[in-house]
Every structure is written in C-alpha cells, then in structure tokens.
N, C-alpha and C positions, 0 to 999 in steps of 0.2 A: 570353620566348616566350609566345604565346597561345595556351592550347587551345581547340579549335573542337569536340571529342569526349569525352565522360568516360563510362566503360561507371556502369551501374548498381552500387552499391554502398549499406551498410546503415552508418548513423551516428548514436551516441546519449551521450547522457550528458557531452557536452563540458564538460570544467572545465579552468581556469585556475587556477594557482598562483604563490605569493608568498610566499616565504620558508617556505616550508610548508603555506601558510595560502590557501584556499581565493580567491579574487579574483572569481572568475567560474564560474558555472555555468549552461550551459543542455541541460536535460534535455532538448531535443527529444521530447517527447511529445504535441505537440499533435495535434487531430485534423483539423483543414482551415486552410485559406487559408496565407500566407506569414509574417505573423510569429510570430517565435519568442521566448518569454520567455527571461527571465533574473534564476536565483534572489534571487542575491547582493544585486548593486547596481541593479536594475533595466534592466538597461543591455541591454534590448531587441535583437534580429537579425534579419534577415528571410533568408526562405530562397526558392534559385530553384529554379523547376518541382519541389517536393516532390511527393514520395509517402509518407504519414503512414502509417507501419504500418498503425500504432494505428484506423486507420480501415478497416481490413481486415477487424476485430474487429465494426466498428458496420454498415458496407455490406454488404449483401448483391449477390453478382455473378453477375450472368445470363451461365450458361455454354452455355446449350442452349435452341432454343425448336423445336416440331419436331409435323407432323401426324399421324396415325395413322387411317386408318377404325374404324367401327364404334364400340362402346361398350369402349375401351381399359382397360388395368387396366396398375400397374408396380410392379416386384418391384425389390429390390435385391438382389445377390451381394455380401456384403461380403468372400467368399473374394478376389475379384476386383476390388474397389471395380467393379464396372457396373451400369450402369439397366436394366432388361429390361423393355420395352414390348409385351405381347400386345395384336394387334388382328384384324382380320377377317380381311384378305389375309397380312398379316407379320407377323414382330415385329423390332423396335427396337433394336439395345443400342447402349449411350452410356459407352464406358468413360473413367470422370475420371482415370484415372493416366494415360494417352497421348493422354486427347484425340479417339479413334477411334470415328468413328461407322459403325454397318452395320445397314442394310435387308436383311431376307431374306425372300424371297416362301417360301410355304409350298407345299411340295410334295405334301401330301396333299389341296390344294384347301383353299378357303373353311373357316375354321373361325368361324363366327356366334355373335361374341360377346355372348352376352342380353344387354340392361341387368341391374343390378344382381350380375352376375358377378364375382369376386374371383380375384386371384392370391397364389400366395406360394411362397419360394424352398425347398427344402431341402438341407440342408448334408449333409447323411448321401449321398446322391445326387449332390450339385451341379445337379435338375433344376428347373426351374419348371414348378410345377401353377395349373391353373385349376377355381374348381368353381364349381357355383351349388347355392343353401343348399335355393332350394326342391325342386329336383326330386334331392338330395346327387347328383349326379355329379363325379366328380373327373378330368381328363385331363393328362398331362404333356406336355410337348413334346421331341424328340431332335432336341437341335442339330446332331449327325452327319449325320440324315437328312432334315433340315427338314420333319417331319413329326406331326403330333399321335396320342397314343394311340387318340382316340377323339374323339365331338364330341357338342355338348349337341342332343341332340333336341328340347327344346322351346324355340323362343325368342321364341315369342308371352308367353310365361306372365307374368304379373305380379307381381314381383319382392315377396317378403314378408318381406323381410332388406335393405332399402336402409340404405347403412351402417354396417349391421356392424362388429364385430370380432374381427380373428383371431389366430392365433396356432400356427404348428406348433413343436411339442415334439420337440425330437433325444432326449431320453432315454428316451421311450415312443413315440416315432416313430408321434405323436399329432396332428392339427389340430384345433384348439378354436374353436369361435363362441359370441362374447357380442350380445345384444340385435337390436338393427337396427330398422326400422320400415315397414309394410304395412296396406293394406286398413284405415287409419284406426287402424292400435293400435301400441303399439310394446313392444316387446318384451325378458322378460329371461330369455328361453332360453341353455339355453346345451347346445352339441352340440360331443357329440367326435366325430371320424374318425379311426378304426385303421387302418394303414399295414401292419399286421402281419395283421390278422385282416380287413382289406378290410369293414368294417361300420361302421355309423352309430348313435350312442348317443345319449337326451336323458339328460341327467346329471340325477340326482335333490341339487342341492346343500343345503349346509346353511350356519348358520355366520349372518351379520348377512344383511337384506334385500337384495338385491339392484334397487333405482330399476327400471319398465321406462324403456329409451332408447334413443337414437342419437345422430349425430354428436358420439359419448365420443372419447378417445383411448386408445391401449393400449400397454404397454411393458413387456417381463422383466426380473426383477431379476437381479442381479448373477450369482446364482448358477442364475437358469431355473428353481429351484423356483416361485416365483411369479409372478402376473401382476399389475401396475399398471395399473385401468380408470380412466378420471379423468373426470368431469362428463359434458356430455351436453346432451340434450332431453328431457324423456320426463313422466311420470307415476304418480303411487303407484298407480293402476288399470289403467294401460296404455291407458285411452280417452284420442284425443286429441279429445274432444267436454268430459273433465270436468280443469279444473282443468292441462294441461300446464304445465312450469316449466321454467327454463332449471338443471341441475346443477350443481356446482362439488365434490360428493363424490370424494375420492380413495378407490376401496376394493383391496383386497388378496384375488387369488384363489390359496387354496394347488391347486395342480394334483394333489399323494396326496391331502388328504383333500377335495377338491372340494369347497371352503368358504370363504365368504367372510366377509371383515373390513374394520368403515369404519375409517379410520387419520385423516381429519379433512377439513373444508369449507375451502375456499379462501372468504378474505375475500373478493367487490368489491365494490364501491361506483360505482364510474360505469357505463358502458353494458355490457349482458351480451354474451356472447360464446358460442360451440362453440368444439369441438376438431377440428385435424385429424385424421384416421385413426391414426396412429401418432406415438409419443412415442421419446424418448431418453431413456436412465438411465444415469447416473457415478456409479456402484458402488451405495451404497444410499444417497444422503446428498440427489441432486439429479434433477429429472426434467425435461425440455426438453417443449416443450408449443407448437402454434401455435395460434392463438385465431381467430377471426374473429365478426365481426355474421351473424346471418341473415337479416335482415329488410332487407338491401339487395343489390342484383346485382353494381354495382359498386363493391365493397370492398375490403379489405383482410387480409393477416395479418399478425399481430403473435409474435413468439418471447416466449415467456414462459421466466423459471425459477423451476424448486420446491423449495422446502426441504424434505426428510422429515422432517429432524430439529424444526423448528417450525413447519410450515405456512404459512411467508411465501414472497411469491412479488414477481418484480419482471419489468416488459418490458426485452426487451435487443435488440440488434439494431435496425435501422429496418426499418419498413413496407414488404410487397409487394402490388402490386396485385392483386385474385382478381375473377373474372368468380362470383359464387357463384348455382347454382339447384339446388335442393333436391337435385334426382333427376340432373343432370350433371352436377355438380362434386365434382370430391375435392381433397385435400390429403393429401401423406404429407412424412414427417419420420424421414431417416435420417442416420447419423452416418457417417463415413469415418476410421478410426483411422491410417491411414498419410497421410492428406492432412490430417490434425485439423481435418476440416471438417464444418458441418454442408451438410446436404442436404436444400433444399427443393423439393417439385414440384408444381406447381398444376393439375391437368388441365381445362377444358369440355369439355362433348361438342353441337356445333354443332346447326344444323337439316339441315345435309345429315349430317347421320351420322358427322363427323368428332371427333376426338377431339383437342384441341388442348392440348398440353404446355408448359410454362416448366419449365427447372431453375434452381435459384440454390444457390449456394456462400457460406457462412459462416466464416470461422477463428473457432477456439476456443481459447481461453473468449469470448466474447460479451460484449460491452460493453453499459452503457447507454449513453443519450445525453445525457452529463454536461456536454458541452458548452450542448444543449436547456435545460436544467433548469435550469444554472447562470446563463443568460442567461434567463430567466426570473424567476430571486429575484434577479439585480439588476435588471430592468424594476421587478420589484412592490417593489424596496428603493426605487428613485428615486417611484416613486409614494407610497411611504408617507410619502417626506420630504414631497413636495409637499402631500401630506394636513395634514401638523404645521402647515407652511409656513402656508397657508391657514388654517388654524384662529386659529392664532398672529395672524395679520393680521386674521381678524374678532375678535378677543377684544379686541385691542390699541385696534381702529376703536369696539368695543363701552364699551370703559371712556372713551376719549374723548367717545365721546358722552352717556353719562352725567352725567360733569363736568360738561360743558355744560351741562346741564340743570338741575342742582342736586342730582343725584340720588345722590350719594356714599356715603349713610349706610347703612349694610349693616342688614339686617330679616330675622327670620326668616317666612316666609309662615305664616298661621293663618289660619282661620276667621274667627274672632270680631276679628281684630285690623281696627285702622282703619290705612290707608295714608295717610298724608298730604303731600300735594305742596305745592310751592309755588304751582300756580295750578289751576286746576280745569279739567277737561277733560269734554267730551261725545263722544269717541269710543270707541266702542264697544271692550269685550276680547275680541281673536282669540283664539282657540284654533288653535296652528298644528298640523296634523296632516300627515306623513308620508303622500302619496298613493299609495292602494292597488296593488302591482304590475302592470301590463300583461301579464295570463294572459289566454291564447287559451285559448276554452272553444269547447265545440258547431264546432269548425271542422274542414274537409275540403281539405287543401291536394291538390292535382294537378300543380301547373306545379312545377318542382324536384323534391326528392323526394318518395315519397308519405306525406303526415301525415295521421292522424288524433288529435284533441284531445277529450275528452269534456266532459260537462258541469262537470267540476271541474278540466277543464285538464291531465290525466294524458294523456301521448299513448300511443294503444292500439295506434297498428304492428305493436308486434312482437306481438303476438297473431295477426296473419295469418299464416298456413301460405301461400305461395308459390299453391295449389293455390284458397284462399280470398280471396287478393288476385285472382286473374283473375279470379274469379267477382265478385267486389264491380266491381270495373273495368266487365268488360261491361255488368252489369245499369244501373251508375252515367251511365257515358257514352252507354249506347243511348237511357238516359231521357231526360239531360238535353238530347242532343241533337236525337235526333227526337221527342221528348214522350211516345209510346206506350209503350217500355221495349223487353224483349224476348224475343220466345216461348222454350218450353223447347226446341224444334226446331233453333231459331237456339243456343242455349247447347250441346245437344249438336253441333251441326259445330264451335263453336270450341273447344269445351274437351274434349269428351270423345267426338272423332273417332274415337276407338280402340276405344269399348267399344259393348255389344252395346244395343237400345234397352232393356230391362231393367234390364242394369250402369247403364247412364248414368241413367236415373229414379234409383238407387238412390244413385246416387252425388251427383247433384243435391240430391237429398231430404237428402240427411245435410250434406252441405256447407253448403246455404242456412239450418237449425237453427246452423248453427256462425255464422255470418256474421249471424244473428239474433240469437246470445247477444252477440255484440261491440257489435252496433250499440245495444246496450240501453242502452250505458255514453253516447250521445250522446241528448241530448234532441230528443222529438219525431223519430225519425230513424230509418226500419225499410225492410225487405224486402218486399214484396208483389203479389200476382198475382190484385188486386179486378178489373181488365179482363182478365182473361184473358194477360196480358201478365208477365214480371216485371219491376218498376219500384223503385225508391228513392223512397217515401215523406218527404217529411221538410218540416218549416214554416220558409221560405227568413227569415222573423223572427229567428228563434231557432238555424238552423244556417245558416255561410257556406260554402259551397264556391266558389272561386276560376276551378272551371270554367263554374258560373255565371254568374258578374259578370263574365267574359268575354265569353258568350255575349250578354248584354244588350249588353256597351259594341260589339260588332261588327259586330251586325246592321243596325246601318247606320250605315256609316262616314261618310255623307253631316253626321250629326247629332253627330259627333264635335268636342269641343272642350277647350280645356287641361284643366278639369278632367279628364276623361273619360281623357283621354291620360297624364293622372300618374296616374290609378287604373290603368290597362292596362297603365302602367311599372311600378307596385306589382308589379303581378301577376308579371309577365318575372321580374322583377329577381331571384326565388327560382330561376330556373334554365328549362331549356324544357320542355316539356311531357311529363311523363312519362319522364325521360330512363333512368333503370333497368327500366324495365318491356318487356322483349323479346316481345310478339306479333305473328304474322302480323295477325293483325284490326286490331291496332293502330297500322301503318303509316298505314291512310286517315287514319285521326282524325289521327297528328301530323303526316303532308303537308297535308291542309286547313288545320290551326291555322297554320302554318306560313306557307303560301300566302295565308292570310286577314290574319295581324300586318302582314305587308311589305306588303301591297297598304291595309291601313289606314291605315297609317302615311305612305306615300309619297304617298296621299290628301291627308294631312291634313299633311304637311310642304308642296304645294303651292299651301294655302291661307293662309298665314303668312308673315310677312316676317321675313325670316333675321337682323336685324339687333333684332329684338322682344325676344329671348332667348334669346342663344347659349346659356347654360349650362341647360335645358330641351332644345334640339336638341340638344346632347350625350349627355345622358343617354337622349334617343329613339333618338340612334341608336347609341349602345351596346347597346340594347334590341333594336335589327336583328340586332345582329351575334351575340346570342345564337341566333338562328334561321339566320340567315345569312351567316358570316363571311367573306365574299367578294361581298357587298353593295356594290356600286359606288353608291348613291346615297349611301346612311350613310355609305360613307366621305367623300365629297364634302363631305355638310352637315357633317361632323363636325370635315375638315378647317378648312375654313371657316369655323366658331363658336369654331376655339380660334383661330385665326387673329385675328378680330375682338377676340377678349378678351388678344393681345399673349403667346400661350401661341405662338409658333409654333416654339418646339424639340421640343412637345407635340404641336403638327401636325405635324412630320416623322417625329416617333416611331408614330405612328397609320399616316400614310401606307407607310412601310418597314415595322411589320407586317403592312399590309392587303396588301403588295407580296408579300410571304414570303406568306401562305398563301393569292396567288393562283398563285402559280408551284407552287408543290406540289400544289395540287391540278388544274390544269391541264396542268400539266408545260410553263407559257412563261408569259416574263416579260410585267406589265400593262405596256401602251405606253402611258402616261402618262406624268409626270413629274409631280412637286407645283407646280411655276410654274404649270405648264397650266392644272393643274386651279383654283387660285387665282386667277387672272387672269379 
C-alpha cells in the first residue's frame, strides 16, 4: 500500500540494535539540508522534506510585519504574551498565543505621538502608559473605552532623552529613566516617577560612575531588586564634541539604595556594536542582548548571550535585517515564557510619518551556528594542508636544486666567513623582502558604502554621528559637483528645515567643529568657507575620493576608452552610489549618477566590437546592472559575450534572471526569448 499523506510528527534519536549492541545510530540532529549522519558505522540517510527542530533554535521567524502612524512606541503584556503598539490614530495589539491581530482607532481623537516618546506596560493595573521625559507627562490608555487619560501638549519640542531607558517597578509602583542623548550631550540622569504620590524626582545616586549614554540596553534581575544597564554610546563628559566611545560596561543599579555597581566589560575585538532597548535575564546567571553597527542604515542584529557568572559572551541565533537611523529606529527584545520564545521587534519611523514594524520569534535556548563555524575550520583545515602541501613541494624542488648545483655541503652563515662555490659568479645578492600591505590611506569611498580611511589607513566612519555624516555628504558632493560648495542658507533647508534661523547657525557651528575634528585624522583634507561658500578642501594628490575620479572619467564620455572603463568598473564594482544614505536632496545626485553610468557605457559599448573582449563586456555590464537591473542592452551584451566564450548554460542563467526581475517589477513577462536575442 502506498501513502500519498503523512500528518506531521516529531522523530529523533533512531538506533538500531544487535544482540544488545548498538549497530546503527542516527541522532537526527542536524540543522539543514537532507542527509542525515550516522554515528556508528557511517552508514549515512537522507531524509525527505525535513523540518530540523533544531533549526528553530538558529532561525529567527517573521511572525508579524505591520504599519502604524506617527512616532510609534511598543510595550509587551507578558500577563497576556501581546505586542501593544501606541500610534497617533490607534493602537496595535498582536497576540502570539492565537495569532489575533486588532487595530483600534481611538475614540478620544488623535493622540500626537512626539518623537522621542516611550511606552511601558504595568502589571499592578494591566494598563499601558506613555510619557515623554522632557516635558514628565505620563498618560494611560482604557482599553474599555478606547480612550487616552490625557494627551502630550507639546509635540514640537525636541526630544532631550532619545533613547533612553526604562523600567517601571511593581514593588514601589515606580518608573525609572536612565541616560538617553539630546542637544549634543548624552546623558546619565536618572528620574523616578511615583505612581503613588503622582511626582517627578532626579535621584541623587551614589555607588560606581555611572558612563553618560544611550542606545544601552536594560533588564531586571531575577528578583526586581535590581536593574541590568549594559554598554551603550556615550562619553566620560557627556560632550559628544570630546572623545565619545562605543560601551560594553555591564553595571548593576540597586533600586533601595539607588546606587550603582560596575560588575565587568564585555571583551570585543571585531566590529563595535549598540544595544537594543531592552534585554532578557534567566534568573541571574545569563543576560540576552541584541547588538547592531551604528554607523550603517542598512544592517543588521545579531542575539548575543552573557555570562554573569564570567563575563564571556557568544552570538547565537542568525542575523535580522534593521533599517537603523539614529533618531527612528528602535529595537526591543522580549521573552514569552509560555511560548519559550524570544521576541524581537525592529521599528523605522518613515518620511511620511509612519512607523514600520517587524516581529520575529525565536525558540529557546538559542543556538549558535555551529554548523557556520564548523564548515569554516574545515575550509581553513583543507587550506592549511594545502599550505604544508606547497611548502613540502618547494623544499623538496629547493634541495633538488641544490644538488644540482653542487651545493650540498651545509655552512653556517658569518660574517667574516668565505663562501666558496664551485665557479664564480657576478650576479648580484637579492635581498628578498615581503612587499608592504596594500593600506588605503587619505581615501574617501562614496559609491558602496560610505568609507573614510586616514592618513594611517584607520577607517574613521564610525566617528560620524548620522547628523555629521549628512553634513559631510552635502558640503562633499555640492563641492565636488558644482565646484563652488554650498551656502549655509542651502544647508539650513536640507538639514536643519525644522529649527529656528538661530537654532540652525548654532547647530551648524557646533556640527561643522565636529566634522573638522574628524577630518584632521585625513591629510591635507578639511571644511572651509574662504568664498563664502562651505566647501571640502582637500589636495586631490594626496586624498582619492572615488566620486572624484568619477566625475573626470564622465564628463565626457566621447573620450572614454578601455582604460578609463576598467577604472569606472573599479569604481561600480564597490556597490552603487551611496546606497545607505536616505536623503531627500540626495535623490538628484543618485538619478543623475545613475542616468549618466548607463548612457556612458552604452556610448562606449557602441563603439567596440563585441567579439574584441567578451570577458571586459561582461564585467561592463554587470556594472549596468548594478544601476539597473532590468537593463535590456547589458543583458543583450552580456548574453552574448558568454555565449561567444562557449559559457552558454551561463547565458541562459543571466537571461532567466534578467527575465525574473523584469516581470516583478513590471508585473509582465519580457517578450523575448534567448534564440532571439542571440541570433
């Protein structure tokens, strides 16, 4: 009888026995693809259409993706495992035990959520509160009545706690703020709010320093006595003009005697990271933590775990993607005890006003990716044989040659000694030297991401504040593309549209000193406003920026030739231009760059015979499709140079995806066929 049905069911640990004795074991534990080990005798299985627990542990699963007006904020009920989403018009809830989602307009009218405004839930009540730090208001919301207590009066204001963290207390039926960052400083206040007595306290604490900072993460221990603040941004002055750093302090805040304790620094060593808003803690032994880069848009986060007990920490989980900008991105990280899941949620907050969510679900405990890792030390196992291999083979060629020569007799090297050959020679003794690294120094990448490289090759990126990177941008690109730079008139409509002509001088002034101190670390290479203009000084000798050597090779495509075209492919090949950097202003510039590559190119493919160097037309129009992946000439040349070179399962793979993402973005298939186009 053949089944054509089998419901879902859970299978592990299969063994075989013989005479007592073990014959066959396969643990099914792996985590992807279809075969399956076996302990015993090797004696290998393949499994059909699995579903790997154990990869349940590693995957993170996008349960919820969902819009919201205004500057959103989201709480969690863990009475209730649901997401509760305040926004301008509604709010949101998203309950993960049934799966039930509900939008509910608000019946007290528009509640205007400032930026920099926070939520949180309280358990004493069951109600969600929202407050904003600067001006302390706190209002609840009444589910019964879909109505707010009350509503924040000022939503101009500018937000002097982005960031933040909090933390309400059931046993003093208390809300506590640590740190946050504003007005160029960042901070490490810390304010209660009594529930009891309706008033707003700055706590005088005591106990180790307290970093100013933000983007920390925050979590109670086991028993709610205390609080776990962990790393950060910030500064021992709190100026972020002197010295900011990236944190990695774990400190301990007791909530009676309002006092803090460092408990120890997380090691790292490769690229620095923040934290999301909020942490997770399993009992007092482990702390859950999401990390991410700042100094790119789009990123990523990573799950980290912490040992209290020795300060080691390890990623677990795989990677989510985060849209991250300073002032409209959050991240929060909560736990769900009856689904033993974690829960992550990614917010932006767009250019129309919207507030855009991701949730993703975790099982716990959290896996690394041991499969990663482990296919990893066998890559670099097979490389280190071939390393021996190799060595092995020139020693082997080395002593042969020798013999040859007559040179067998072993010497020790001196000074004073005389070497004696059998015949005499006049070629000179090389000195073979080890050639110096390839460090990028004094350079300014634009096209891919954005890099800056100083004069010792240290790249200074992350030194940009989000706020300091447009600023560099504008002044960079206005210069280099129209010559004169650009007035402070034209910088206040791009950048600082919102603030008063005052604010914005002052905010200019302070910024352009910041963006001044950076550029010191690049030779010959500075800020300046000698025509009345602000421009990017700098001596095109000694610093390369790539938007530069752009500008040269396109101004006139007429005088365009192979070299030229494999310099302009250099350029592409890091990515397109500016592709993290979200400004309005900055539309023209990448439609132009854009409009200008593909009209170059298509120049200068018309002027070449296609059969000269297929594999150069390849790589040119690879280079299209970074601009424009639905390029009908670059497909053409491209088909037809692998074609020529006898690649043509190469050319059908090209064509089928240049087919896929004409039909998606079109929404209808390309009426071509590959013969056609071939022929």
């Amino acid at each position: 009888m053949r089944i054509s049905y089998v419901p879902r069911f859970k299978i592990q640990d299969i063994k075989i026995t013989e005479n007592q004795k073990i014959k066959y074991h396969w643990p099914l534990n792996e985590l992807r693809g279809t075969n399956v080990s076996e302990e015993v005798s090797g004696n290998n299985a393949y499994a059909v259409n699995p579903q790997w627990i154990k990869n349940f542990y590693l995957e993170w699963n996008q349960v919820a993706t969902y819009k919201i007006h205004g500057a959103a904020t989201v709480v969690y009920d863990y009475k209730k495992d649901k997401l509760i989403t305040i926004g301008t018009d509604s709010v949101f809830t998203c309950n993960l035990i049934n799966g039930i989602f509900e939008n509910k307009n608000y019946k007290s009218g528009k509640y205007p959520t400032t930026k920099g405004n926070r939520s949180f839930f309280n358990p004493i009540n069951d109600r969600v509160y929202n407050f904003t730090s600067e001006r302390q208001e706190v209002n609840f919301f009444n589910f019964k009545t879909n109505e707010w207590s009350g509503k924040i009066k000022n939503t101009d204001e500018v937000p002097l706690h982005w960031h933040l963290n909090h933390f309400f207390s059931a046993k003093d039926s208390s809300l506590y703020l640590f740190g946050g960052y504003g007005q160029f400083t960042y901070k490490s206040d810390v304010y209660k709010y009594s529930f009891i007595n309706n008033s707003w306290d700055t706590l005088k604490v005591s106990g180790d320093i307290f970093t100013p900072r933000y983007l920390a993460a925050l979590a109670p221990s086991e028993n709610k006595n205390n609080l776990y603040i962990l790393g950060g941004y910030g500064s021992t002055t709190g100026q972020q003009v002197l010295k900011p750093r990236f944190l990695y302090d774990l400190v301990s805040f007791d909530l009676e005697k309002q006092s803090f304790k460092k408990l120890f620094t997380l090691n790292v060593k490769d690229e620095d990271f923040v934290f999301g808003n909020s942490m997770v803690s399993e009992g007092d032994s482990i702390l859950y933590a999401l990390t991410y880069p700042k100094h790119k848009f789009n990123t990523e986060i990573q799950l980290i775990k912490i040992s209290l007990k020795n300060s080691s920490w390890k990623k677990v989980g795989k990677r989510l993607p985060f849209l991250f900008h300073d002032t409209q991105s959050f991240v929060e990280l909560f736990y769900s005890k009856p689904l033993k899941k974690f829960i992550a949620v990614t917010s932006f907050l767009d250019k129309n006003d919207d507030s855009n969510f991701v949730v993703y679900t975790l099982n716990s405990p959290p896996l690394s990716d041991v499969y990663s890792s482990s296919a990893a030390k066998i890559k670099f196992k097979w490389i280190y044989l071939l390393l021996i291999f190799l060595i092995l083979l020139l020693a082997v060629f080395y002593i042969k040659r020798n013999r040859k020569n007559g040179t067998e007799k072993a010497f020790e090297a001196n000074p004073n000694s005389e070497i004696k050959t059998p015949y005499n020679t006049n070629h000179p003794i090389i000195d073979v030297v080890a050639p110096e690294a390839n460090i990028i120094k004094n350079t300014i990448f634009l096209f891919g991401d954005l890099q800056l490289f100083d004069k010792e090759g240290n790249d200074i990126t992350k030194y940009f504040t989000p706020l300091i990177k447009e600023l560099f941008l504008a002044v960079t690109l206005y210069t280099l593309r129209w010559g004169r730079g650009i007035s402070s008139e034209k910088l206040n409509e791009l950048i600082w549209f919102d603030k008063s002509v005052k604010s914005a001088r002052n905010n200019r002034s302070v910024n352009i000193a910041k963006l001044k101190g950076i550029l010191e670390n690049v030779q010959n290479c500075t800020v300046s406003k000698e025509t009345g203009y602000w421009t990017i000084d700098f001596d095109n000798h000694l610093v390369k920026i790539d938007y530069q050597t752009y500008i040269n090779i396109v101004s006139d495509k007429n005088k365009l030739d192979q070299e030229k075209a494999m310099q302009l492919i250099s350029i592409i090949e890091r990515g397109s231009f500016l592709p993290n950097a979200e400004y309005e202003w900055l539309d023209a510039f990448k439609s132009e760059i854009s409009n200008e590559i593909i009209d170059v190119y298509n120049h200068y493919i018309k002027s070449i015979d296609l059969s000269s160097d297929p594999e150069f037309l390849i790589r040119l129009s690879d280079c299209i499709f970074y601009i424009d992946p639905v390029n009908e000439e670059a497909m053409i040349i491209k088909c037809k140079s692998l074609a020529l070179l006898g690649k043509h399962s190469l050319a059908q793979k090209s064509f089928e995806n240049f087919s896929r993402e004409y039909a998606k973005i079109y929404s209808q298939a390309f009426d071509r066929d590959l013969n056609t186009i071939l022929s």
